[in-house]
NUVO-325818 format. One record per residue (C-alpha): residue number from 0; residue in one letter; x negated, y, z. Coordinates in Angstrom, 1 decimal. Each point is the difference from the previous one (the first is absolute). Example, Ala and Ser with C-alpha at 12.3 -4.5 7.8 and 13.67 -1.06 7.14 Angstrom:
BEGIN
PT    nr   rest       px       py       pz
PT     0      A    -12.3     -4.5      7.8
PT     1      S     -1.4      3.4     -0.7
This chain:
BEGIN
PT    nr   rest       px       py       pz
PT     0      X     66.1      3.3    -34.5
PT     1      X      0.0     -2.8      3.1
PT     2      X     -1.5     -2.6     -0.1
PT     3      X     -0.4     -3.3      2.9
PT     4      X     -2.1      0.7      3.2
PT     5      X     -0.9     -3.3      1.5
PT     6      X     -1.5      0.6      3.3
PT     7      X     -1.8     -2.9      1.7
PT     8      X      0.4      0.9      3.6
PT     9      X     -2.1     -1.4      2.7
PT    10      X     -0.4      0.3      3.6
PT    11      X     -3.7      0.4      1.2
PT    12      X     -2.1     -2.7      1.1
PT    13      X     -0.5     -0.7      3.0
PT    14      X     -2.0      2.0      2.6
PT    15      X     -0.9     -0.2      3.4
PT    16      X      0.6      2.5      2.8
PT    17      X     -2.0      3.2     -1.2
PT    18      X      1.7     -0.8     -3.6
PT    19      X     -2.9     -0.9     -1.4
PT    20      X      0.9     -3.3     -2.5
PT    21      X     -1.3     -2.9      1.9
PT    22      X     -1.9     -2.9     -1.9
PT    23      X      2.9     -1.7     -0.9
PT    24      X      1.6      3.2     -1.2
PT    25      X     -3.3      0.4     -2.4
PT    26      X      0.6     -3.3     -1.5
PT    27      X      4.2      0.8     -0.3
PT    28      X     -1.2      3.1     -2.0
PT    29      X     -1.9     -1.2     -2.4
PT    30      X      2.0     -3.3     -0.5
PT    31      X      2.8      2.6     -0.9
PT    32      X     -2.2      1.5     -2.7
PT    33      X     -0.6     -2.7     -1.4
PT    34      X      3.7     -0.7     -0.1
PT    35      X      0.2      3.2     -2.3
PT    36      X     -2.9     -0.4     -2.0
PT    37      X      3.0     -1.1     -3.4
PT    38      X      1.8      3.0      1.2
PT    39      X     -0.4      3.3     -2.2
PT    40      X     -0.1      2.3      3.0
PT    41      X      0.0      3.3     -0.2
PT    42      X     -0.8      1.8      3.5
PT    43      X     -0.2     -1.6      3.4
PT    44      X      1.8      2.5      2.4
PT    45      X     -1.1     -0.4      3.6
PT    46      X      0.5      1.4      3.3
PT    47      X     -2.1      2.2      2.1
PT    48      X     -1.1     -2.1      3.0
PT    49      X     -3.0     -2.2     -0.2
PT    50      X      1.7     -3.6     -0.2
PT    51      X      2.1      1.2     -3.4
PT    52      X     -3.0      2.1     -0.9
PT    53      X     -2.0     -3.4      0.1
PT    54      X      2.4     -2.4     -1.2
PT    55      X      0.4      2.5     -3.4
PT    56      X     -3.6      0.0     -0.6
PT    57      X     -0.6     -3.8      0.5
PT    58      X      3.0     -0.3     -2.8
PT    59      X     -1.9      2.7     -1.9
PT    60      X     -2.9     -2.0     -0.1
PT    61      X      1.4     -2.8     -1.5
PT    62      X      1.7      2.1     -2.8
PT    63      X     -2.9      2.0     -1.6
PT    64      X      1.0      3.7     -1.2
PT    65      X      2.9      0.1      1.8
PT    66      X      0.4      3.4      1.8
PT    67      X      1.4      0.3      3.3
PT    68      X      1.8      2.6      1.7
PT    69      X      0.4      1.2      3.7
PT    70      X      3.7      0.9      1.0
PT    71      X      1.6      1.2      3.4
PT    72      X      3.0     -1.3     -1.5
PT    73      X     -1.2     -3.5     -0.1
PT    74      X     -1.0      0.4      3.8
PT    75      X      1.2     -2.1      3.1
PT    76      X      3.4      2.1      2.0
PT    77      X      3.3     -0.8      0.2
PT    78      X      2.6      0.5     -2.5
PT    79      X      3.1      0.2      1.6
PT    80      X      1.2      0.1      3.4
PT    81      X      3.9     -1.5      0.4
PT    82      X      2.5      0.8      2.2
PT    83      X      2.0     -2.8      1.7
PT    84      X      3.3      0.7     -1.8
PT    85      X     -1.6     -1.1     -3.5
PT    86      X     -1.8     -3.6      1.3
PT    87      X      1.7     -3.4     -0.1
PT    88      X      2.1     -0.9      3.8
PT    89      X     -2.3     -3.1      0.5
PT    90      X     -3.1      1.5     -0.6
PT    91      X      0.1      3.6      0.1
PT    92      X     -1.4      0.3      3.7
PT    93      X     -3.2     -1.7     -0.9
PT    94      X     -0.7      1.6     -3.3
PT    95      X      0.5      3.3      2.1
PT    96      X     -2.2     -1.2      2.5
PT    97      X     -2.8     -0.9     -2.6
PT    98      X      0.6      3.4     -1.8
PT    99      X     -0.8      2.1      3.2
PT   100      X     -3.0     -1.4      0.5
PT   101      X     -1.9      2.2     -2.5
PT   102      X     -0.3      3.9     -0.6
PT   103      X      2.5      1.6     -2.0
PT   104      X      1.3     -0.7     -3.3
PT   105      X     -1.4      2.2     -2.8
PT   106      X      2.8      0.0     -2.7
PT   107      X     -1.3      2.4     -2.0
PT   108      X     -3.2     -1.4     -0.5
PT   109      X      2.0     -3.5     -0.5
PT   110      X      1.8      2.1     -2.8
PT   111      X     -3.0      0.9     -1.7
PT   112      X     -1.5     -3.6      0.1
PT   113      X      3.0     -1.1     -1.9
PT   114      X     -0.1      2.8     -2.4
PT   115      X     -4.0     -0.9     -0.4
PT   116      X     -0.3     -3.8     -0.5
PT   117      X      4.0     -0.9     -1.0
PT   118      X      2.3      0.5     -3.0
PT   119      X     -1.2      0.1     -3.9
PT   120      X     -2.6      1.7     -1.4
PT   121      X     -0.6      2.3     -3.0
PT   122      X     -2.0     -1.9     -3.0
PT   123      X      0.6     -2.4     -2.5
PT   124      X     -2.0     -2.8      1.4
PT   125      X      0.9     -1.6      3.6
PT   126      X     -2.2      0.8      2.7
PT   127      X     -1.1     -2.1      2.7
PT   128      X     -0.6      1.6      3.8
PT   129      X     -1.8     -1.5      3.0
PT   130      X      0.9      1.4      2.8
PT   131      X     -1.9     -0.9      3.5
PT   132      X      1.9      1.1      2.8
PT   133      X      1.6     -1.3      3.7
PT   134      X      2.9     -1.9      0.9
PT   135      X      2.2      2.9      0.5
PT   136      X     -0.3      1.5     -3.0
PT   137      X      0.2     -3.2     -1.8
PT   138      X      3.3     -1.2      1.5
PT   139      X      1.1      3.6     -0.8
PT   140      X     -0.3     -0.1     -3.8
PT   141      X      1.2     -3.8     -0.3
PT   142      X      3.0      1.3      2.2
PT   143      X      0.3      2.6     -2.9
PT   144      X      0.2     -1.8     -3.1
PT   145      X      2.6     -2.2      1.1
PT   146      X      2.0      3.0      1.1
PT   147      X      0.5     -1.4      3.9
PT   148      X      0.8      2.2      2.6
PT   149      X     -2.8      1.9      1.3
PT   150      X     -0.7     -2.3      3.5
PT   151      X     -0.2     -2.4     -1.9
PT   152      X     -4.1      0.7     -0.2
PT   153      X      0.1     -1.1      3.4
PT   154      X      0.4     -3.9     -0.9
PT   155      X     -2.8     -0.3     -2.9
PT   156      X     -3.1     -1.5      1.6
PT   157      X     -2.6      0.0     -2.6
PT   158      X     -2.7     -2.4      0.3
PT   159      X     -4.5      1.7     -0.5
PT   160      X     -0.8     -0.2     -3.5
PT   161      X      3.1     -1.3     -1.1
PT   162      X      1.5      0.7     -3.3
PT   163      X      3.6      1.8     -1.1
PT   164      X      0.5      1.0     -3.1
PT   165      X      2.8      2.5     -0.6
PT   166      X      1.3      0.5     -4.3
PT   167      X      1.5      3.5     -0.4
PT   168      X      1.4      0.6     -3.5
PT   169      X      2.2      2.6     -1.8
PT   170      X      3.5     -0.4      0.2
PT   171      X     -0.4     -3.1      2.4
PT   172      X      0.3     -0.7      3.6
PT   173      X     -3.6     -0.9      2.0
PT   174      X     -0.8     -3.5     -0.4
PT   175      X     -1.7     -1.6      3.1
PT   176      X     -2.3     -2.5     -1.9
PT   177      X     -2.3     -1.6      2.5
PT   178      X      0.2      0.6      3.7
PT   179      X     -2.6     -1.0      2.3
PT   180      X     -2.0     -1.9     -2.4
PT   181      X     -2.9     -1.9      2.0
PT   182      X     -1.0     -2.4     -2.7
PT   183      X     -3.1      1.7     -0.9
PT   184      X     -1.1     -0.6      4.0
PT   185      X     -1.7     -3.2      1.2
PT   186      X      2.2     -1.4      3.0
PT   187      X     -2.5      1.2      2.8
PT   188      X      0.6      3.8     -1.8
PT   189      X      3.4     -0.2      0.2
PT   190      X      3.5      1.2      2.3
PT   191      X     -2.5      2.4      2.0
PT   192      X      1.8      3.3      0.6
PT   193      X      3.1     -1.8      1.1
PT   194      X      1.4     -0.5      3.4
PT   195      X     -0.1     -4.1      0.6
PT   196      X      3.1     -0.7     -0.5
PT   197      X     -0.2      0.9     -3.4
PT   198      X     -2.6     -2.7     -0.9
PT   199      X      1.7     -3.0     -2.2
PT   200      X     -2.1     -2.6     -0.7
C-alpha cells in the first residue's frame, strides 16, 4: 500500500566562500527548525558538503529525535544539460550560456534523487521528508512534479533557508504547496541566495 510523501524541500542556508554557513546562515537554520517544530517529521535527508551538512543539523537540533541521513543524491551538480533546439527563441542563448558555466550534468544521479525523495511512499500513515540540499537540485524536483520540460530547472532560483513543500499522493498528480516560503525569516534573513534582481520588497 502507498501512502502521501510530503517533502519539505529547502535550499541550504547561507554560507560564505569556503561553504561554511555564515552567521546569518546559523540564524536562517535554526529559524527553519523552528518553523517545523508542528511538523511530524520523519527523516531530514541532506547533502554531503558542509553548508547542507550544517544546515541539516541546525534543523535537527530544533526537532529532537529526528534522524538524519547523508545522501550523494541530495548533493550540489547539475541535472541536465540542454541543447539549443529544445530552449525558448527569446531566451535560449542565455539559459545556454548560464548552463555552460558549470561541470557536466549528472543525470543519473538526478534520476536517483527523484526516485529517493519524490513519488508516494509505502505505509498507511503519511510521511513527512526534509530534505536540505542546493539550488540545482531544488529547481530540479519542483521542475518534476509539475511535469515541465527538463530545462526548465534552469529558471527556479530558490532563496537560503527558504521553504517548498511538494504533496505526492497515490493516484494524484504532485501538488506544489508552498514555494519559497520566507515567512519564518526576519526581513534582514531574508532573499539571500538570489541574484539582486530578484529582491521584491
Amino acid at each position: 500500500m502507498l501512502t502521501t510523501r510530503y517533502l519539505f524541500l529547502t535550499r541550504h542556508a547561507e554560507a560564505d566562500r569556503s561553504g561554511r554557513l555564515t552567521e546569518a546562515g546559523r540564524r536562517q537554520a535554526v529559524l527553519l527548525g523552528r518553523r517545523l517544530r508542528d511538523v511530524p517529521v520523519t527523516v531530514i535527508h541532506h547533502g554531503p558538503l558542509p553548508r547542507a551538512t550544517q544546515t541539516a543539523h541546525l534543523i535537527a537540533d530544533q526537532l529532537p529525535g529526528v534522524p538524519l541521513h547523508a545522501d550523494e543524491a541530495a548533493g550540489d551538480f547539475v541535472p541536465y544539460a540542454p541543447r539549443r533546439e529544445e530552449l525558448p527563441e527569446t531566451s535560449g542563448d542565455l539559459l545556454l550560456a548560464f548552463a555552460r558555466q558549470f561541470p557536466p550534468a549528472d543525470e543519473e544521479l538526478a534520476a536517483e534523487a527523484e526516485r529517493r525523495f519524490s513519488g508516494p511512499v509505502p505505509g498507511h500513515e503519511p510521511r513527512y521528508e526534509v530534505l536540505v540540499t542546493h539550488n540545482f537540485l531544488v529547481g530540479w524536483l519542483i521542475r518534476a512534479s509539475q511535469d515541465a520540460p527538463p530545462w526548465r530547472w534552469l529558471t527556479f532560483t530558490h532563496a537560503n533557508a527558504g521553504l517548498t513543500v511538494i504533496q505526492y499522493s497515490p493516484g494524484r498528480p504532485a501538488a506544489l504547496l508552498t514555494y519559497n516560503d520566507l515567512s519564518h525569516l526576519p526581513a534582514e534573513l531574508r532573499w539571500t541566495g538570489f541574484p539582486p534582481d530578484f529582491y521584491v520588497p
